[in-house]
PDB file of the backbone (N, CA, C, O) and the ligand in Angstrom, with CONECT records:
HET     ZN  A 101       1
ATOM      1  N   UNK A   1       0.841  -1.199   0.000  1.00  0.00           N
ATOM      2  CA  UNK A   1       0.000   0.000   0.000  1.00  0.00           C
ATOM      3  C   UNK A   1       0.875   1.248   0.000  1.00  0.00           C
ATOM      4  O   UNK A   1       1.808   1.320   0.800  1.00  0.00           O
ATOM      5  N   UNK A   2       0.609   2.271  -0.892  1.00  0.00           N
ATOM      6  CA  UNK A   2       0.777   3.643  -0.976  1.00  0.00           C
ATOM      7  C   UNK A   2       0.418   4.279  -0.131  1.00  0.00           C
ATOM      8  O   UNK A   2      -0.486   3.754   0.518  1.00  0.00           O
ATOM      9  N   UNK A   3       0.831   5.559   0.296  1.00  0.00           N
ATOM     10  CA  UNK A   3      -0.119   6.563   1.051  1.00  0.00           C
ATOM     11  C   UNK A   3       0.078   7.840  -0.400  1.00  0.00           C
ATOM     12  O   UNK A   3       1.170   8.399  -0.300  1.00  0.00           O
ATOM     13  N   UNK A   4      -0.641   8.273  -1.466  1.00  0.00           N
ATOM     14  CA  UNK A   4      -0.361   9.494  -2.239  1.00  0.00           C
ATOM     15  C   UNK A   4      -0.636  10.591  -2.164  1.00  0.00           C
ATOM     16  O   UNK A   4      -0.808  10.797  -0.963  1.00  0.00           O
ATOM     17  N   UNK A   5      -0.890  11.982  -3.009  1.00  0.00           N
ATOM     18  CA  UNK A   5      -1.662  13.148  -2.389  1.00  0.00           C
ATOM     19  C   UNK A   5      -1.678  13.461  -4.190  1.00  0.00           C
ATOM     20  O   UNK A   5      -0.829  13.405  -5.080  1.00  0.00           O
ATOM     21  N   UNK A   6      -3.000  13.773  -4.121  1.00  0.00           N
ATOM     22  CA  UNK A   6      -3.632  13.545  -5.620  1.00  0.00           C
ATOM     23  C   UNK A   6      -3.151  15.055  -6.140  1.00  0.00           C
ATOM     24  O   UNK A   6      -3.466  16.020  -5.444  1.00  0.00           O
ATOM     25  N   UNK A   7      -2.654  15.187  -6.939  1.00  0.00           N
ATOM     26  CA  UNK A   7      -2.108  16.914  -7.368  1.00  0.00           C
ATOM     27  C   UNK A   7      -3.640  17.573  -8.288  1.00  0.00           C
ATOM     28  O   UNK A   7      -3.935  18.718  -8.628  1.00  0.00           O
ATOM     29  N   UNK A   8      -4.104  16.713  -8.397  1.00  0.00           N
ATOM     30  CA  UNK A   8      -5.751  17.184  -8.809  1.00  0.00           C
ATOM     31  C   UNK A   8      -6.632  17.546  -7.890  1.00  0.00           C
ATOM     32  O   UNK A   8      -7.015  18.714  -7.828  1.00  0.00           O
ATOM     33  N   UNK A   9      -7.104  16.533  -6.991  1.00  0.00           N
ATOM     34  CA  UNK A   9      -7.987  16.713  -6.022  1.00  0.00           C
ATOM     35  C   UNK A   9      -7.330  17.264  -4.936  1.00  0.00           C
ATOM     36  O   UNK A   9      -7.878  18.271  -4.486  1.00  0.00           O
ATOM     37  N   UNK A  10      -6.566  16.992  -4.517  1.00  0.00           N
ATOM     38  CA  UNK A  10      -5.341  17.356  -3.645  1.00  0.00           C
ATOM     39  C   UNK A  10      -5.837  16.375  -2.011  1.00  0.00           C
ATOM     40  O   UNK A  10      -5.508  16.719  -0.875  1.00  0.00           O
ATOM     41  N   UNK A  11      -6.416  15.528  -2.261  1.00  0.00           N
ATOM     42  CA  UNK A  11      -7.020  14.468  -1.558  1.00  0.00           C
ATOM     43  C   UNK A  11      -5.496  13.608  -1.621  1.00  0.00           C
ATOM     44  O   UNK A  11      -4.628  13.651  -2.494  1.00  0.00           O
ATOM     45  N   UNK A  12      -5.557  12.648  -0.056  1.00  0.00           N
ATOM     46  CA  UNK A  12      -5.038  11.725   0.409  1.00  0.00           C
ATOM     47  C   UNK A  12      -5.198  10.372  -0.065  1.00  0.00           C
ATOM     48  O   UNK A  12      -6.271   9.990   0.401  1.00  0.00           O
ATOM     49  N   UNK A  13      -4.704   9.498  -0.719  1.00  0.00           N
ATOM     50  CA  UNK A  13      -5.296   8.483  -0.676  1.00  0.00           C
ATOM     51  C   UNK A  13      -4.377   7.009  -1.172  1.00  0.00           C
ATOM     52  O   UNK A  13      -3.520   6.699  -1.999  1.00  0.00           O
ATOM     53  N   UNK A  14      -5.168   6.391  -0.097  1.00  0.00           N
ATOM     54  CA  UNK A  14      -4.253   4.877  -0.050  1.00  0.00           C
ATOM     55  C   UNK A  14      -4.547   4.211  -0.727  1.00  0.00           C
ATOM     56  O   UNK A  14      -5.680   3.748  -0.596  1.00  0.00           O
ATOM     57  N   UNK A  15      -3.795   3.814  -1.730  1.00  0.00           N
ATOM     58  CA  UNK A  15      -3.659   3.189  -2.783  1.00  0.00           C
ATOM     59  C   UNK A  15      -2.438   1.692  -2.616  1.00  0.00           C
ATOM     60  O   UNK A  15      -1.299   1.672  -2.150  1.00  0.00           O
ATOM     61  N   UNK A  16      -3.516   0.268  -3.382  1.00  0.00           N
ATOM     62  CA  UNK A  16      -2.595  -0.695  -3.224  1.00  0.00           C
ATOM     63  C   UNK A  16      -1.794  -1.040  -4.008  1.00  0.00           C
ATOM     64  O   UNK A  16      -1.597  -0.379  -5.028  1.00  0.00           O
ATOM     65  N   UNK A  17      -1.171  -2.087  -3.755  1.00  0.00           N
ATOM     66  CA  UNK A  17       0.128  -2.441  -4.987  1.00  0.00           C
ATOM     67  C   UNK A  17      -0.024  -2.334  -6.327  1.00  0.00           C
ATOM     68  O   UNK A  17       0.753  -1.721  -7.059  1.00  0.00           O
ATOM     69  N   UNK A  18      -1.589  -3.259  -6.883  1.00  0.00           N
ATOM     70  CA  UNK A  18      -1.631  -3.346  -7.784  1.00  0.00           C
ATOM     71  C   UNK A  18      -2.119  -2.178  -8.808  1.00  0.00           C
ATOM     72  O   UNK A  18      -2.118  -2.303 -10.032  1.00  0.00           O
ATOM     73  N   UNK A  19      -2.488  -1.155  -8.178  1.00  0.00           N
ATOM     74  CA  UNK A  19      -2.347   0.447  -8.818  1.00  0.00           C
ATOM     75  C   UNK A  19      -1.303   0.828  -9.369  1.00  0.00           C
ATOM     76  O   UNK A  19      -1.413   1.698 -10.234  1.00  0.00           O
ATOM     77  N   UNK A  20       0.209   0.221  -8.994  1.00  0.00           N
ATOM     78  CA  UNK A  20       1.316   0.835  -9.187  1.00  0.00           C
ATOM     79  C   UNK A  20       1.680   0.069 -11.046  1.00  0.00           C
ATOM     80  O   UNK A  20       1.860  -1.100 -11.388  1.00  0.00           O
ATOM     81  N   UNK A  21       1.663   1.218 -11.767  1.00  0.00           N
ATOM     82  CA  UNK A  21       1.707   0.567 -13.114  1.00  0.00           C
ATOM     83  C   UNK A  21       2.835   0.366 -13.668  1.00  0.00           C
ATOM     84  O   UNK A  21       2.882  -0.369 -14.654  1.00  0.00           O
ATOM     85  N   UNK A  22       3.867   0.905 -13.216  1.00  0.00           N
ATOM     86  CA  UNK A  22       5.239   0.875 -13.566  1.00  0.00           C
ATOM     87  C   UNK A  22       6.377   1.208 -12.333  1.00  0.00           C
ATOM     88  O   UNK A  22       5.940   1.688 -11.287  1.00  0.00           O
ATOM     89  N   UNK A  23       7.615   0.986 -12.448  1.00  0.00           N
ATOM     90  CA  UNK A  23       8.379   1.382 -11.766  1.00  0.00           C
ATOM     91  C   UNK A  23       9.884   1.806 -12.234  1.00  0.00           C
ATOM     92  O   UNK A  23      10.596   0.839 -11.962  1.00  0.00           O
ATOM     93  N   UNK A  24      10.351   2.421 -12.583  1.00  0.00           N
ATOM     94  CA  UNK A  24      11.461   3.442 -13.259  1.00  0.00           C
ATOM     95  C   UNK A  24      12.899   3.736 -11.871  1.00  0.00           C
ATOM     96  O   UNK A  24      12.998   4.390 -10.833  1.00  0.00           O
ATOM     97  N   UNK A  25      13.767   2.812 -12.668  1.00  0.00           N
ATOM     98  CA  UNK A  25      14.885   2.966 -11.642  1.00  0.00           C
ATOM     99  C   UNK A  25      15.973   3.896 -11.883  1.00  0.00           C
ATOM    100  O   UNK A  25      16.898   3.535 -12.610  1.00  0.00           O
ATOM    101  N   UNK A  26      15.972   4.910 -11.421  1.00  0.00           N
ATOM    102  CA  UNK A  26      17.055   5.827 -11.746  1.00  0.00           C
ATOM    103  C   UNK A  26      18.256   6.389 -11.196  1.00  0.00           C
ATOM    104  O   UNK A  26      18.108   6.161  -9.996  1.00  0.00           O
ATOM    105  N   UNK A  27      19.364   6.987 -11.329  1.00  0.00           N
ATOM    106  CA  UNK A  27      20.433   6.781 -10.681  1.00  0.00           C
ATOM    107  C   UNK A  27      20.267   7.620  -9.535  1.00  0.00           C
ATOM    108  O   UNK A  27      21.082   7.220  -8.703  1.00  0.00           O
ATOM    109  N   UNK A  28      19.531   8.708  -9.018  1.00  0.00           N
ATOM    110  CA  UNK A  28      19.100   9.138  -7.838  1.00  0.00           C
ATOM    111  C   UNK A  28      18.214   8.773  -7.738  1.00  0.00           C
ATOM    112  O   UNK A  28      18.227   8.320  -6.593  1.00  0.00           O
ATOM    113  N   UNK A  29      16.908   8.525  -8.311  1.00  0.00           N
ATOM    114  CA  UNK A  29      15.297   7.884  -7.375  1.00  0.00           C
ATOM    115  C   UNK A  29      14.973   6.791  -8.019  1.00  0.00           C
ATOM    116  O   UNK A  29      15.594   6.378  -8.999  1.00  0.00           O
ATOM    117  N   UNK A  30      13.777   6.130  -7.416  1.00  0.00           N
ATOM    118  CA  UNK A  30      12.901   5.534  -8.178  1.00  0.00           C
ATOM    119  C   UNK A  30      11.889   6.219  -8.612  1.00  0.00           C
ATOM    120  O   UNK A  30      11.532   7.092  -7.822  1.00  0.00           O
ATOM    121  N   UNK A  31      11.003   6.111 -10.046  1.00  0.00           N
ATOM    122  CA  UNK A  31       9.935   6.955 -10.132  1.00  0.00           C
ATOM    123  C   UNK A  31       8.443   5.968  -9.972  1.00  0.00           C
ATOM    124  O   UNK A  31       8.027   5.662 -11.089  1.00  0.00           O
ATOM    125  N   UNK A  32       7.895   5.623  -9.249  1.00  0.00           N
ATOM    126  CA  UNK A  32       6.468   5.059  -9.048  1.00  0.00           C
ATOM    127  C   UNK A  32       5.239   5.492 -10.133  1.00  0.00           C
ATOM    128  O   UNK A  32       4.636   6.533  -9.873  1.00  0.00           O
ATOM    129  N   UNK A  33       4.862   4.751 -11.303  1.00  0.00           N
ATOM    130  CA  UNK A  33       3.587   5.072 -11.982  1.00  0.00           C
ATOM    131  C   UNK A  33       2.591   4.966 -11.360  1.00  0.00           C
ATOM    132  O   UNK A  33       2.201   3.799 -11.370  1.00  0.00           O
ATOM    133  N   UNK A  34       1.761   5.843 -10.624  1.00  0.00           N
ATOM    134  CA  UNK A  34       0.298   5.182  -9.593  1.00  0.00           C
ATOM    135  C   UNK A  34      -0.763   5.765 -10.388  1.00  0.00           C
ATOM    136  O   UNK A  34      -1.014   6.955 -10.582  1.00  0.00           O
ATOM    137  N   UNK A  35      -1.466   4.500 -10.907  1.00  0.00           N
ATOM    138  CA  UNK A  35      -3.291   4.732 -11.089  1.00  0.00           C
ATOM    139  C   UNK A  35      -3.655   5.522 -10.001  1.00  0.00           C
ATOM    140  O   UNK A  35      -3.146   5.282  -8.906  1.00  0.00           O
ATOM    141  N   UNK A  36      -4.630   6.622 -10.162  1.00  0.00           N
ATOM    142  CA  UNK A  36      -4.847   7.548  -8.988  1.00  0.00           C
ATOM    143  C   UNK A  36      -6.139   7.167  -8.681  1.00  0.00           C
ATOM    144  O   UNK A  36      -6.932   7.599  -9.517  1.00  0.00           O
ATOM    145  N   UNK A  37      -6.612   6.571  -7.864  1.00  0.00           N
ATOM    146  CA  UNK A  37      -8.086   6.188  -7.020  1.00  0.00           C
ATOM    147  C   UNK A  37      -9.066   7.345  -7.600  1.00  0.00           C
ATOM    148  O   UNK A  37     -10.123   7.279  -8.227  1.00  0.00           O
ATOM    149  N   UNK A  38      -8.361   8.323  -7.181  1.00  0.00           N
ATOM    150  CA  UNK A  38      -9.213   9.990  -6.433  1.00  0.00           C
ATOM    151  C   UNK A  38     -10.093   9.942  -7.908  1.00  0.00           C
ATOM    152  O   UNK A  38     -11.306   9.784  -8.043  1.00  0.00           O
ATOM    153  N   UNK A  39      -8.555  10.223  -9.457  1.00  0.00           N
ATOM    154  CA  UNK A  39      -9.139  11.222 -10.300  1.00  0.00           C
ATOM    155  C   UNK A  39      -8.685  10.083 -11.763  1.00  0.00           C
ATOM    156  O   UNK A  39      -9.168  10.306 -12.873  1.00  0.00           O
ATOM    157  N   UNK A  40      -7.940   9.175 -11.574  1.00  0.00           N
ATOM    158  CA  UNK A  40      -7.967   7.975 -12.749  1.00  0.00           C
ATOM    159  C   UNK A  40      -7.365   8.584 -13.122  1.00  0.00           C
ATOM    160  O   UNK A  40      -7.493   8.276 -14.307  1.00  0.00           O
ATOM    161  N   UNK A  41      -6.205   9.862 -13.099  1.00  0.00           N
ATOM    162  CA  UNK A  41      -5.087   9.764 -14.166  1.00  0.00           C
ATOM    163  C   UNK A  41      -3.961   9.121 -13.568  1.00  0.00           C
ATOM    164  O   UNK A  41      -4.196   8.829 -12.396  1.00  0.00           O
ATOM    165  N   UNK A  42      -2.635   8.744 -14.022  1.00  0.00           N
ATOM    166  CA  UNK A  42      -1.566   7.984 -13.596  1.00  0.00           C
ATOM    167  C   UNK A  42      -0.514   9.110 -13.523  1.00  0.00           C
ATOM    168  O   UNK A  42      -0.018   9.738 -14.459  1.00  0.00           O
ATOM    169  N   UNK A  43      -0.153   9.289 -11.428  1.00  0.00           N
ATOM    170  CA  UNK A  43       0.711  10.605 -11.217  1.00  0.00           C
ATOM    171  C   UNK A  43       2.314   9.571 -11.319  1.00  0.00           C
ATOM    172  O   UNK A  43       2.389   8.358 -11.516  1.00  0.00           O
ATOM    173  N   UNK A  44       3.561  10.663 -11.087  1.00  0.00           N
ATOM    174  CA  UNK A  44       4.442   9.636 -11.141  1.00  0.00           C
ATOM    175  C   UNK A  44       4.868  10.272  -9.517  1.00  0.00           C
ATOM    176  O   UNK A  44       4.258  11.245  -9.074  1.00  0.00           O
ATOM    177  N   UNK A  45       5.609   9.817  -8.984  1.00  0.00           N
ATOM    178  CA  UNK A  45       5.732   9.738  -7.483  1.00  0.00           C
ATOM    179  C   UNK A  45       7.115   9.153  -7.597  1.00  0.00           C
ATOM    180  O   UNK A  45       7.357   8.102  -8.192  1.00  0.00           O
ATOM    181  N   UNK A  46       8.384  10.224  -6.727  1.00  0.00           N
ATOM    182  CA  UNK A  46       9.564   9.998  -7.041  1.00  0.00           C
ATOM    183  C   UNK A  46       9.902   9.716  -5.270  1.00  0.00           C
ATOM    184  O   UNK A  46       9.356  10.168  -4.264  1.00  0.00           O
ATOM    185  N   UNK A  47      11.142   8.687  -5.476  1.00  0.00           N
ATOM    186  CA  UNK A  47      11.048   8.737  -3.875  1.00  0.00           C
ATOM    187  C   UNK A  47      13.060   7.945  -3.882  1.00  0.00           C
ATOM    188  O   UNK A  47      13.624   7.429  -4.847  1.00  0.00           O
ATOM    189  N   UNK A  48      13.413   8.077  -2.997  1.00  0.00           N
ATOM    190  CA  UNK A  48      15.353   8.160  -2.857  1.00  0.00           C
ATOM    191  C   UNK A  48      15.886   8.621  -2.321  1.00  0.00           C
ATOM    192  O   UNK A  48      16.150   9.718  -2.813  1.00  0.00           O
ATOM    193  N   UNK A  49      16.432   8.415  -1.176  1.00  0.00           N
ATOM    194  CA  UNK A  49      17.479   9.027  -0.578  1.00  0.00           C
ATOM    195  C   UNK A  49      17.905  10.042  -1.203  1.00  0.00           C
ATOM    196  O   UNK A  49      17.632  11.159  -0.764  1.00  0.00           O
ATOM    197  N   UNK A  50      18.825   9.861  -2.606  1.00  0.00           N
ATOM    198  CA  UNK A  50      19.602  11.120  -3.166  1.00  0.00           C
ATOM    199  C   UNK A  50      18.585  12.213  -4.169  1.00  0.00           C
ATOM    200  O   UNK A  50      19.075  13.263  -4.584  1.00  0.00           O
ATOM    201  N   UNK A  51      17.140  11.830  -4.492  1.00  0.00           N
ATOM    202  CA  UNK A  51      16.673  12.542  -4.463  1.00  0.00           C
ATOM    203  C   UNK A  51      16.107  13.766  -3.210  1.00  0.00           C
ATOM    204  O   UNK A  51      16.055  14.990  -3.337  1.00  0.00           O
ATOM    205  N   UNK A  52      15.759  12.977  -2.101  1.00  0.00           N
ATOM    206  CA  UNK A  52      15.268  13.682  -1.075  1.00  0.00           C
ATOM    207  C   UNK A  52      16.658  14.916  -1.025  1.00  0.00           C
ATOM    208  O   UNK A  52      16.615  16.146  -0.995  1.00  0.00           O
ATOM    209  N   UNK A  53      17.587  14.155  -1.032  1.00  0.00           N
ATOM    210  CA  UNK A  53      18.760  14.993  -0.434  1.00  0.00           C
ATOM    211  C   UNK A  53      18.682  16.366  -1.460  1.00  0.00           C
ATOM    212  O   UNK A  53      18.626  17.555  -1.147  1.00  0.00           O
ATOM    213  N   UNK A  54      18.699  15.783  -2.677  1.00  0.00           N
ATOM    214  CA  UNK A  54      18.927  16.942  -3.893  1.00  0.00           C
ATOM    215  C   UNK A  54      17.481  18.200  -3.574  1.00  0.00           C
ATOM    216  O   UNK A  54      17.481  19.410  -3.796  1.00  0.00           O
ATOM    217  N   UNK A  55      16.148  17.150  -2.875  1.00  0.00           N
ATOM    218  CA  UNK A  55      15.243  18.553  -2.873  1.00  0.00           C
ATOM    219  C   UNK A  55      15.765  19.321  -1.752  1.00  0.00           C
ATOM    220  O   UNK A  55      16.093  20.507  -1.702  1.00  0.00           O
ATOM    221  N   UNK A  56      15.775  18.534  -0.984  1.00  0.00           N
ATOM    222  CA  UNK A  56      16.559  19.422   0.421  1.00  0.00           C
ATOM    223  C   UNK A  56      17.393  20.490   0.654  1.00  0.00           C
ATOM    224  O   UNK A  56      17.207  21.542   1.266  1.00  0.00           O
ATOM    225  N   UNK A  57      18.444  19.998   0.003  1.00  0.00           N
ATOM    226  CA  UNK A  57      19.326  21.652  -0.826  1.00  0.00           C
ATOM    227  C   UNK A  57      18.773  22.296  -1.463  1.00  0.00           C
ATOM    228  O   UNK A  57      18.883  23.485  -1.167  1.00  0.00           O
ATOM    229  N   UNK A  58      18.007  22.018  -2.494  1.00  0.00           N
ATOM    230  CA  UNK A  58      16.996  23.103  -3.424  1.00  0.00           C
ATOM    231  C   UNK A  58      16.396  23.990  -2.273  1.00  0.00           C
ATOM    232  O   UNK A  58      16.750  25.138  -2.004  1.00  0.00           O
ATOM    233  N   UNK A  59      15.414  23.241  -1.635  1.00  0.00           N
ATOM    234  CA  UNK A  59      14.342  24.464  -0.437  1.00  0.00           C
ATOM    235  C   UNK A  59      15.755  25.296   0.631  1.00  0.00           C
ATOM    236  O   UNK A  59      15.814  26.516   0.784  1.00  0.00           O
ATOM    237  N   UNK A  60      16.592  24.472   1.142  1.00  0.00           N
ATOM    238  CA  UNK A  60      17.600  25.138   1.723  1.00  0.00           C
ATOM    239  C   UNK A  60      18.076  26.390   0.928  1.00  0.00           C
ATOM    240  O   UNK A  60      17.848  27.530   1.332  1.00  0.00           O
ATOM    241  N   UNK A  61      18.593  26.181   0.042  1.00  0.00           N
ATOM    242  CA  UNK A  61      19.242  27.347  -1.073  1.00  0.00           C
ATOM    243  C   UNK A  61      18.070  28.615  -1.249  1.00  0.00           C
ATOM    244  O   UNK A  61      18.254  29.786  -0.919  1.00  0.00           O
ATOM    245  N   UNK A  62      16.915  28.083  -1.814  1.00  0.00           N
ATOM    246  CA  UNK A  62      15.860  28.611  -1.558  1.00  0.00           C
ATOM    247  C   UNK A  62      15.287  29.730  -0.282  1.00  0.00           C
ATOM    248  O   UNK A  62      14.719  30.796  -0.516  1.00  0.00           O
ATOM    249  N   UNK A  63      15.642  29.103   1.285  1.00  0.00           N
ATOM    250  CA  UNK A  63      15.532  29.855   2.133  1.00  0.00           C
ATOM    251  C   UNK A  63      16.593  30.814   2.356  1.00  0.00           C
ATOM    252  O   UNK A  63      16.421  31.965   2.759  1.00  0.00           O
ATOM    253  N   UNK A  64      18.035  30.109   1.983  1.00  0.00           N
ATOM    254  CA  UNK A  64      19.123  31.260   2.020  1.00  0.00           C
ATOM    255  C   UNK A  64      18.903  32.529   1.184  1.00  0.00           C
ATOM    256  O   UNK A  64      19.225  33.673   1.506  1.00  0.00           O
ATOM    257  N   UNK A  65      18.270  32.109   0.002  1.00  0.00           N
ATOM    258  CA  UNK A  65      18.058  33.502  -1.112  1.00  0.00           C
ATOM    259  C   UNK A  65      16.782  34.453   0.077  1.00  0.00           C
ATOM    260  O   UNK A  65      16.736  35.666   0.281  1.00  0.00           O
ATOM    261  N   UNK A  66      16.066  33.573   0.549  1.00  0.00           N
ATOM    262  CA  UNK A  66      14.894  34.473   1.201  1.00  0.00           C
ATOM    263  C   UNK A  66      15.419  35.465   2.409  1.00  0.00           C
ATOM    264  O   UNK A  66      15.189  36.664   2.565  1.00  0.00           O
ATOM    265  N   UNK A  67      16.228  34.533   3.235  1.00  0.00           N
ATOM    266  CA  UNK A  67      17.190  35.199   4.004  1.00  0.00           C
ATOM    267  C   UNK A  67      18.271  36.381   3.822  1.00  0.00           C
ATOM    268  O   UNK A  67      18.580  37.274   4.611  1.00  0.00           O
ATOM    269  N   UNK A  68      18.689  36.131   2.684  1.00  0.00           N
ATOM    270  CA  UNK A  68      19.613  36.720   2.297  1.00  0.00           C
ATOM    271  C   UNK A  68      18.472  38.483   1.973  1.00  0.00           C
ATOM    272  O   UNK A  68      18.579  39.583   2.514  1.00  0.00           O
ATOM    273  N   UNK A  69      17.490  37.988   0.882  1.00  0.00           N
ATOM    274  CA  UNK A  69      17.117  38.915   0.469  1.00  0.00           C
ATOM    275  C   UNK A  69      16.041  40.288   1.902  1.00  0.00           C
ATOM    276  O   UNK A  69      15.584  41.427   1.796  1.00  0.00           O
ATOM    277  N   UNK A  70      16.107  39.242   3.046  1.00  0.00           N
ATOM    278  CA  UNK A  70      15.688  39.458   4.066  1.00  0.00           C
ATOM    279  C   UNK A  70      16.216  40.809   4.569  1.00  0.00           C
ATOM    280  O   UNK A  70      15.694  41.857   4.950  1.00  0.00           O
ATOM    281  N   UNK A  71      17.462  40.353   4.413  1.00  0.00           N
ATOM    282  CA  UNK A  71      18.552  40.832   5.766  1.00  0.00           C
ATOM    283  C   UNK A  71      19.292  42.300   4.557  1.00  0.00           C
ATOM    284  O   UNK A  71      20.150  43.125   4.870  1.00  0.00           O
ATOM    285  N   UNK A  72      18.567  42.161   3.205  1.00  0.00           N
ATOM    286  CA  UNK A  72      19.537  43.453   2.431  1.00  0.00           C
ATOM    287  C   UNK A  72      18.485  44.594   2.628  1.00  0.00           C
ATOM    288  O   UNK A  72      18.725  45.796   2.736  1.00  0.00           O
ATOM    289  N   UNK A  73      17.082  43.871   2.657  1.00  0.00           N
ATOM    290  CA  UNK A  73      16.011  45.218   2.839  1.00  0.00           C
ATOM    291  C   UNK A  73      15.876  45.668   4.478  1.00  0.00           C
ATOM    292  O   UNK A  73      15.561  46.814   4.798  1.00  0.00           O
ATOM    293  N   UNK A  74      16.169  44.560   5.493  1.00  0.00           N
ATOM    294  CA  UNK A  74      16.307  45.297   6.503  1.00  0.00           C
ATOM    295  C   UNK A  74      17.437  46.220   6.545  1.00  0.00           C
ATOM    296  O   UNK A  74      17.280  47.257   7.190  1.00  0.00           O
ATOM    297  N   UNK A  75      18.833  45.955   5.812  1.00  0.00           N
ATOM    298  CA  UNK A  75      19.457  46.712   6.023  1.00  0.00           C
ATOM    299  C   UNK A  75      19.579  48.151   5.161  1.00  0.00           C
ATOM    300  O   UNK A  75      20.383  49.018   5.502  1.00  0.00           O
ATOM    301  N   UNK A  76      18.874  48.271   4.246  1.00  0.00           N
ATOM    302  CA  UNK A  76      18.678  49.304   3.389  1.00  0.00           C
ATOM    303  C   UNK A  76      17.411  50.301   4.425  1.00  0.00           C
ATOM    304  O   UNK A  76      17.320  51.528   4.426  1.00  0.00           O
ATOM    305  N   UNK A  77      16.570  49.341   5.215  1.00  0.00           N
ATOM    306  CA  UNK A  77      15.571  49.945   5.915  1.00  0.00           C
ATOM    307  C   UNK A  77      16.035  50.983   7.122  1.00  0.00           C
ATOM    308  O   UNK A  77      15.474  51.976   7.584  1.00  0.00           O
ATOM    309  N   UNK A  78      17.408  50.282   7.465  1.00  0.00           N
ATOM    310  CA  UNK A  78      17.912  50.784   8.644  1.00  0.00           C
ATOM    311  C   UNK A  78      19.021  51.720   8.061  1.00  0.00           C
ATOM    312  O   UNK A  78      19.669  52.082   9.043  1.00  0.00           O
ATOM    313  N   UNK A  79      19.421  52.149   7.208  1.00  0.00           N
ATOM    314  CA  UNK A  79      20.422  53.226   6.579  1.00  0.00           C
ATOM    315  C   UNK A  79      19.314  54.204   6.753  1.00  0.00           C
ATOM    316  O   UNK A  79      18.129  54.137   6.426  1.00  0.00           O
ATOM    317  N   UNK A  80      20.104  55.261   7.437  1.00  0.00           N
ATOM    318  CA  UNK A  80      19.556  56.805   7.500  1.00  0.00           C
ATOM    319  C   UNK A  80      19.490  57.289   6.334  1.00  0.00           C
ATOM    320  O   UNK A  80      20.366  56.975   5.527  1.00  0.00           O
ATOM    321  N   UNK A  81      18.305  58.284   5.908  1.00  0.00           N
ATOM    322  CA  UNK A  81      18.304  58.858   4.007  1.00  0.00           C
ATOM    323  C   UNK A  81      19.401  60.201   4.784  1.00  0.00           C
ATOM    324  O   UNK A  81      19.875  61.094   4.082  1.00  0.00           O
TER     325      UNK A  81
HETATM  326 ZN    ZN A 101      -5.161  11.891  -9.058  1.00  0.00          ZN2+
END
């Protein structure tokens, strides 16, 4: 059994083995084909250690730019005109 999250409905839903229509082995993830219960189209669902890792740095990098861009308007805020 799956646990998925339908990018259509945006519903939860547990889905069993035999939903899974394919499986795609790749050198960072696996990619999962799942029949979708919710909405009957087939999402793909990526899952790996070295993927997780690779999104992880993405949102990290991501918060540094937010941070970064944080800390230039506070400091432009705090310069006397
Ligand atoms: Zn769906």
């Amino acid at each position: 059994m799956l646990l998925i999250t339908c990018p259509v409905t945006r519903s939860d839903e547990l889905v069993p083995d035999r939903r899974i229509r394919s499986v795609d082995n790749h050198p960072t993830h696996i990619a999962l084909h799942v029949e979708c219960p919710a909405c009957g189209a087939v999402h793909v669902y990526r899952t790996g250690r070295r993927w997780e890792q690779a999104r992880t740095r993405a949102a990290d990098r991501a918060a540094d730019r937010a941070a970064a861009a944080g800390t230039a308007r506070a400091a432009r805020v705090g310069v006397p005109a």
